[in-house]
C-alpha positions in Angstrom: 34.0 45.7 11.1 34.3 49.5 11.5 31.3 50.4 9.1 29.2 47.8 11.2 30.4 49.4 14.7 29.9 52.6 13.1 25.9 51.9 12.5 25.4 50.6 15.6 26.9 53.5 17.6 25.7 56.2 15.4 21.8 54.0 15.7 22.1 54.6 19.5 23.1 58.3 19.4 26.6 58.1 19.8 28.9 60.3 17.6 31.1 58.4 15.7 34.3 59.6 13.6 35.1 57.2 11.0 38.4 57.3 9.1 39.0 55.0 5.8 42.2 55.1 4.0 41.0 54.3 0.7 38.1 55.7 -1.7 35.3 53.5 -2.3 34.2 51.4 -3.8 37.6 49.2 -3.6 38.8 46.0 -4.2 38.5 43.5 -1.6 38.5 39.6 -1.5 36.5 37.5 0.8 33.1 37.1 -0.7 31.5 34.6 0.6 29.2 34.8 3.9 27.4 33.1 6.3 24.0 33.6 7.8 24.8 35.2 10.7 24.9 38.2 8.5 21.3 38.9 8.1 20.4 39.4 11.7 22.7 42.1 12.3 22.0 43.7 8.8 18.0 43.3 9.8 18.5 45.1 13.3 20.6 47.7 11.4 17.8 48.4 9.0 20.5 47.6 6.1 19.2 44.1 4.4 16.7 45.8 2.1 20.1 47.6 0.6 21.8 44.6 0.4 18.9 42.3 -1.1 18.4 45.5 -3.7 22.1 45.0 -4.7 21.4 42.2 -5.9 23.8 39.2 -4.7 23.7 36.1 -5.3 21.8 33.8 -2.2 24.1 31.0 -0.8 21.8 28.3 0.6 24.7 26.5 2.0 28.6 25.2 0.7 30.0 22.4 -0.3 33.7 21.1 1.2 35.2 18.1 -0.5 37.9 17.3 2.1 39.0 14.5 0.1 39.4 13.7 -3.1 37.6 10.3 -4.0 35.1 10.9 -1.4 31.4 13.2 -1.9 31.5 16.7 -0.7 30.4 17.3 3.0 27.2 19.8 2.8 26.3 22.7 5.3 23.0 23.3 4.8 21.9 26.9 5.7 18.0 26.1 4.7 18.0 23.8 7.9 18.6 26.8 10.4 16.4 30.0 11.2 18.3 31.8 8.1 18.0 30.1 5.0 20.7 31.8 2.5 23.4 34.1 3.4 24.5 36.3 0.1 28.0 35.8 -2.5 28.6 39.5 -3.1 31.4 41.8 -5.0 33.0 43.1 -2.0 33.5 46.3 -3.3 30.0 46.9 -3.7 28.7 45.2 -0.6 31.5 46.9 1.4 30.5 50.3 -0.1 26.6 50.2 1.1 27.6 49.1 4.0 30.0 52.6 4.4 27.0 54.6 2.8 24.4 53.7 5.4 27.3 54.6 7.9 27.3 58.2 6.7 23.4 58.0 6.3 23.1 56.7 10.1 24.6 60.0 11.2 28.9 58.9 11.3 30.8 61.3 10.4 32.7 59.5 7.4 36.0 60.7 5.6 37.6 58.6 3.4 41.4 58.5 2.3 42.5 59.1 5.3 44.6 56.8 7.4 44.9 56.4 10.7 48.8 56.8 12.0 48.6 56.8 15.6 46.4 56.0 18.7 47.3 58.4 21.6 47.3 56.8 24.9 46.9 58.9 28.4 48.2 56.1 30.8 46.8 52.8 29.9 43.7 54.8 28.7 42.8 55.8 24.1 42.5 60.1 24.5 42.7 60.5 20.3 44.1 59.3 17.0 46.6 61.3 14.8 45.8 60.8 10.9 47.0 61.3 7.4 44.9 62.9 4.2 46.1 61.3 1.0 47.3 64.2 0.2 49.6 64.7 2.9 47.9 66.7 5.7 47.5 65.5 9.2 45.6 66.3 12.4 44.2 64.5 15.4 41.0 64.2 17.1 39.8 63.1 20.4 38.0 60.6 21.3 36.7 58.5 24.3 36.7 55.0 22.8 38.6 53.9 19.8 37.5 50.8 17.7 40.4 49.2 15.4 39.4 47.8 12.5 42.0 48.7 10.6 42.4 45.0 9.1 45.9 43.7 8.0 47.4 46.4 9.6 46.1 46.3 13.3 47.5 49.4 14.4 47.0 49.2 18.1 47.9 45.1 18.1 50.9 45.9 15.7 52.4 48.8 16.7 51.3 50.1 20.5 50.4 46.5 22.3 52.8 44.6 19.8 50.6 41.7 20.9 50.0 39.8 17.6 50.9 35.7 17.8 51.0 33.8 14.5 49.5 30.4 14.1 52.6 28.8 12.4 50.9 25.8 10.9 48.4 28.5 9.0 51.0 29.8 7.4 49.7 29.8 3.7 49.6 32.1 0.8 46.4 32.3 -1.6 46.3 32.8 -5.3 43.0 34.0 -7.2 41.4 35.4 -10.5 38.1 35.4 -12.3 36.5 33.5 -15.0 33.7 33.9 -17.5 32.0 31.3 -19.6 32.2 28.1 -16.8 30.2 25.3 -15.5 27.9 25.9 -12.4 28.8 22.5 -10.0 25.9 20.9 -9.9 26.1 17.8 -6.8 25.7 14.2 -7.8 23.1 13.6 -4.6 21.2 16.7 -5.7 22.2 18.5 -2.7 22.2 22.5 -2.6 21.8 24.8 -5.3 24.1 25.5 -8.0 25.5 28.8 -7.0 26.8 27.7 -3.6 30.0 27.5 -2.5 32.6 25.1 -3.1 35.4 24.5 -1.5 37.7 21.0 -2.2 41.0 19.9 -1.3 43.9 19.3 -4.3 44.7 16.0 -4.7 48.2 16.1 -3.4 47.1 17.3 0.0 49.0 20.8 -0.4 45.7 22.9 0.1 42.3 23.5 -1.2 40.3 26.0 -4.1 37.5 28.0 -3.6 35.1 28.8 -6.4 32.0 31.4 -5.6 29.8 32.1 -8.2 29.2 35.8 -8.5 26.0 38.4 -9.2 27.7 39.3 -12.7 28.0 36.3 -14.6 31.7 36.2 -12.9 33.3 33.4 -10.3 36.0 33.7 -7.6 38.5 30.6 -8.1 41.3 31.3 -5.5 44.0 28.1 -4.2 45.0 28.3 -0.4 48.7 26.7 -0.1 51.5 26.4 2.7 53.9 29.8 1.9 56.8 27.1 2.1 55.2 24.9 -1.2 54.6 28.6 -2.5 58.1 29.1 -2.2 59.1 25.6 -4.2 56.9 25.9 -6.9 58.2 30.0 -7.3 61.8 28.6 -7.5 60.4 26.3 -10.9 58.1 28.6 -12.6 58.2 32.4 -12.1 54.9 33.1 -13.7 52.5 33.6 -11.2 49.7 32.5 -13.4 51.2 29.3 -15.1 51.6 28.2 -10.8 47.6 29.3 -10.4 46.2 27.7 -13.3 48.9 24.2 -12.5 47.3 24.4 -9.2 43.8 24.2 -10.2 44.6 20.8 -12.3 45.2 19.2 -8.8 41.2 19.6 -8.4 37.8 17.2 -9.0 35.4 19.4 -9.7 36.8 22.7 -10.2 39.2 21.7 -13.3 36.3 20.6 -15.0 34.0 23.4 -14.2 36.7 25.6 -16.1 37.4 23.7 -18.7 36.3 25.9 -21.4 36.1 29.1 -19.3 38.2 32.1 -19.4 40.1 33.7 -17.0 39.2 38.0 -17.3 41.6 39.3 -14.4 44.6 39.0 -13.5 46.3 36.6 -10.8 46.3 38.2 -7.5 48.5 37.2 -4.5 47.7 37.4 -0.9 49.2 36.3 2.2 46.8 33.9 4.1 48.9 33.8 7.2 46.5 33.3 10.4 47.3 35.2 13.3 45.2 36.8 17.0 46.2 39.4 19.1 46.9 38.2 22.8 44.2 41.0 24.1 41.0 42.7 21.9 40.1 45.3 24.4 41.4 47.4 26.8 40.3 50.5 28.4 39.1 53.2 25.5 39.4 50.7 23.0 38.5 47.8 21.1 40.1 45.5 18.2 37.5 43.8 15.7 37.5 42.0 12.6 40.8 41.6 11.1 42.9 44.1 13.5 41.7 41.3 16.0 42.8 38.0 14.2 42.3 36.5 11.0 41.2 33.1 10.7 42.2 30.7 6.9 39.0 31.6 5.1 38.1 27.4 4.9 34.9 28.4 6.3 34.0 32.2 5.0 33.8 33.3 8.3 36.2 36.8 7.8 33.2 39.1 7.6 31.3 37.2 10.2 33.8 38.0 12.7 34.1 41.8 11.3 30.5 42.3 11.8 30.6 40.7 15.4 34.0 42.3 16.5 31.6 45.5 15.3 28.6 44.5 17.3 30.4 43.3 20.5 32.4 46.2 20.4 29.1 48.9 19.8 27.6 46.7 22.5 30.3 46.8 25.4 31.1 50.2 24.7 26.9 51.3 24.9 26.7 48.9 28.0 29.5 51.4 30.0 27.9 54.9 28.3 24.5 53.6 30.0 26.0 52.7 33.4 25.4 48.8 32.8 28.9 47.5 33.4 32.1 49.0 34.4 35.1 49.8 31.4 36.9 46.3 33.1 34.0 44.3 32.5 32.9 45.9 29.1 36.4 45.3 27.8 36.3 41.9 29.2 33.3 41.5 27.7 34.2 41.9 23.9 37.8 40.0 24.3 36.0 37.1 25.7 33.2 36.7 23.0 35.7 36.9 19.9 38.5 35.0 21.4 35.1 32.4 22.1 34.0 32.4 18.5 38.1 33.0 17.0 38.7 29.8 19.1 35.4 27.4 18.0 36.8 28.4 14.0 40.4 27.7 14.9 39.6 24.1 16.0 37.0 23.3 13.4 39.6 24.8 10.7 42.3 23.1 12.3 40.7 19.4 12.3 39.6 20.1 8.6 43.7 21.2 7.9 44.0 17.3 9.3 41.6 15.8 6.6 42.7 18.0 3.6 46.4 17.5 4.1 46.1 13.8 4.2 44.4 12.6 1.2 45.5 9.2 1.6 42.9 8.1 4.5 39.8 9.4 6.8 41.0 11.3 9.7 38.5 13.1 10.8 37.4 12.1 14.3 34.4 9.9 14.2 33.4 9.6 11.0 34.7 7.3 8.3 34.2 7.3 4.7 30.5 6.7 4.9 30.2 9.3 7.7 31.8 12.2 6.3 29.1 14.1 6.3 27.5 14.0 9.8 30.9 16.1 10.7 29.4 18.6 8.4 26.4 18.3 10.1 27.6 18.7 13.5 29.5 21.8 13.1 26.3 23.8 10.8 25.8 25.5 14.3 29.4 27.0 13.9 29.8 27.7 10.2 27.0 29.8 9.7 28.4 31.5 12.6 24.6 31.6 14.3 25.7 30.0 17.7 27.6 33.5 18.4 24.7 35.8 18.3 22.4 33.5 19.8 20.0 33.0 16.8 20.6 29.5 16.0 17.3 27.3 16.7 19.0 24.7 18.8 18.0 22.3 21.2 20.0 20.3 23.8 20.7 17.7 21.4 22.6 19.2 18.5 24.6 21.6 21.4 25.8 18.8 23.1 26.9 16.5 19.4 28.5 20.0 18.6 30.5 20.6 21.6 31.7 16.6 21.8 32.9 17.0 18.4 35.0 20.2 19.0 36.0 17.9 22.1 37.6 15.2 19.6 39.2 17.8 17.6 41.0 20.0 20.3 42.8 16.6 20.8 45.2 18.8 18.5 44.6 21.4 20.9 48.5 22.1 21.7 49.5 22.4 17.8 46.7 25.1 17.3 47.4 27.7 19.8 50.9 27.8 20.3 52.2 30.6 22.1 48.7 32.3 22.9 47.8 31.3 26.4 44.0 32.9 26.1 43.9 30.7 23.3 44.8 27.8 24.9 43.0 28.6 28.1 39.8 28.9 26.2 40.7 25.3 24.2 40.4 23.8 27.5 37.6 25.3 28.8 35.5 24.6 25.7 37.4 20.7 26.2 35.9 20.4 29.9 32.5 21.2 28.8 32.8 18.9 26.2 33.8 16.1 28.3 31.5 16.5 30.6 28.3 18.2 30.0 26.3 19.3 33.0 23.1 18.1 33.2 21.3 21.7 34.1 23.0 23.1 31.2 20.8 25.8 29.2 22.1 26.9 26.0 21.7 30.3 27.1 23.9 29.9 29.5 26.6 28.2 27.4 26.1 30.9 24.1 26.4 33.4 27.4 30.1 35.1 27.6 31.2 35.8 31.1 27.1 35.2 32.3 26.5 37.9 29.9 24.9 38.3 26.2 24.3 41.3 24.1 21.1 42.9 24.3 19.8 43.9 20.7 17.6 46.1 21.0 17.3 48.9 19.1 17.7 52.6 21.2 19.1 50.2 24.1 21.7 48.5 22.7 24.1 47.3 25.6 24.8 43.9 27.6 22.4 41.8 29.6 22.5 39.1 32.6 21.4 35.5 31.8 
């Protein structure tokens, strides 16, 4: 999120401080995208970095939501993007930091932000820490947060976070060498796509991303509570992983005479969202924002687009488009929009994967399962939020009926956030109801506005 804002303000001649506590390249989980990524990384001049890298192409993933049924299959091929990547984070995190520096930001690593400086409700500077102790502060007219986990202006100065209690899970992960590629029994997708499938006993669901280096990502998502139960019979954290892994179809087989080459890692899964994103001098993006269970990949999709929408309000008041209300009304509306279409889609998939004993998935049955996987492409490759996505009238209006169905759930999902639930019930009424001179400009549109990307004029537009 912060090395994608960084490009883009840096691209339009902005000058751009950027402060990151570690050294990279660094560890970091999450690597598996969606397509939404190669637009921005095209505008930003960055995808023939990434494609030199070397990562491996995901045409599209693979969710087995229950157990004796056939995976449901997102196909990316289908949309204007064909493959997204399944990269090492720490590599793909450090060109991304790189071409920061090489766009002109002025980049310092190991050093942490400790404190955003407020002049009435306005951001004047932010006070920092060198690893090695020193400390200074610089000024600054707009401030972007993307200081992940932490969320130092949600956390500590708005103390605005909510957590979404029944997201409250804990994942477990490692490596292996030496496995089975999945290979699907209807001969959909490619081999090296992403799999996700729910354990047997409805207590969560496995990834298992195939990686560049002969490596794959296995990781278990589970309620912190069951975490909790199995902890109090087994101590070792890797007996509990690899116990875990016997509770899936496809997965336990594809392993079967692998090896495991790292260690188990812990981390805590627990999905939360600020009440606000934005305020005057400032903006929260990617994981300082909210952090959604990463069912569906979408963690750097919403970095990059907390990034862009961020870059892109912030331009818009620079070049005298909007006023600093509207910008910053701007950006908390079109991430709380695309936080909230995950949250609901996530939320009816929590339905299916926790009870494996029947189909529960609104309107589909066991011969069905896949048209839900169909309807929702539009979402998942997280297109529909930076109006790229090819569609017509048609597969808009299936979409938003089927986010209709699931926000029946609408009052377990976004307890205690009001935007939240505000913005459940407005996606609800257009559901329910679909005008007939809607345009699917004006309904991808946030606040009658969309982002204009356009290199050297980067900013916000009227529909």
């Amino acid at each position: 999120a912060g090395g994608m804002a960084a490009i883009l303000l840096a691209g339009e001649g902005i000058e751009v401080t950027l402060l990151e506590r570690d050294k990279f390249p660094r560890y970091k989980i999450g690597e598996s995208l969606v397509t939404s990524v190669l637009p921005l990384l095209d505008f930003v001049g960055l995808r023939e970095r990434i494609e030199a890298a070397g990562f491996l192409k995901k045409y599209g993933a693979f969710f087995r939501v229950k157990h004796d049924l056939p995976a449901g299959y997102v196909d990316f091929t289908l949309g204007k993007y064909k493959y997204s990547y399944q990269v090492i984070r720490s590599e793909f995190d450090h060109v991304v930091l790189t071409y920061a520096r090489d766009m002109g930001a002025h980049v310092f690593e190991e050093v942490s932000a400790s404190e955003v400086e407020f002049s009435d409700e306005r951001v004047v500077a932010v006070r920092w820490t060198r690893a090695g102790g020193s400390s200074g502060r610089t000024a600054c007219d707009y401030v972007v947060d993307a200081s992940g986990l932490a969320g130092l202006v949600s956390t500590r100065h708005l103390k605005n976070r909510i957590f979404q209690e029944n997201f409250a899970n804990l994942a477990l992960g490692s490596y292996w060498s030496n496995h089975r590629l999945y290979q699907d029994e209807r001969n959909l997708g490619y081999p090296t796509d992403f799999l996700a499938e729910a354990l047997d006993d409805g207590a969560g669901w496995a990834w298992f991303i195939p990686l560049h280096d002969g490596t794959v990502s296995i990781g278990v998502v589970i309620g912190s509570e069951h975490f909790k139960q199995l902890r109090h019979d087994e101590a070792d954290i890797g007996a509990i992983y690899r116990r875990l892994l016997q509770n899936t179809v496809s997965i336990k087989e594809l392993i079967a005479d692998a090896r495991m080459v790292k260690e188990v890692r812990t981390w805590k899964d627990y999905s939360y969202v600020a009440r606000n994103f934005s305020g005057i001098g400032f903006r929260l993006a990617g994981d300082a924002a909210g952090f959604i269970d990463p069912l569906f990949s979408t963690g750097v999709h919403l970095a990059f687009l907390g990034g862009l929408t961020g870059a892109a309000s912030i331009c818009a008041v620079l070049r005298g488009e909007v006023d600093e209300r509207t910008s910053a009304e701007f950006h908390d509306a079109a991430v709380r929009k695309a936080y909230t279409r995950f949250l609901i889609i996530v939320a009816g998939i929590y339905r299916q994967i926790r009870n494996q004993e029947q189909v529960v998935l609104h309107g589909v049955d066991r011969n069905s399962v896949q048209l839900a996987f169909e309807r929702i492409r539009p979402v998942v490759s997280g297109n529909i939020d930076l109006r790229t996505e090819q569609l017509d009238r048609e597969t808009l209006i299936d979409l938003m009926q089927f986010e209709y169905d699931l926000t029946l759930e609408r009052s377990q999902i976004a307890t205690g956030n009001e935007a939240a639930k505000a913005e459940l019930e407005r996606l609800a009424a257009r559901a329910e109801q679909v005008p007939d001179d809607m345009s699917i400009a004006a309904e991808q549109a946030v606040n009658g506005r969309y982002i204009r990307l356009v290199r050297g004029s980067l900013g916000l537009a009227n529909v």
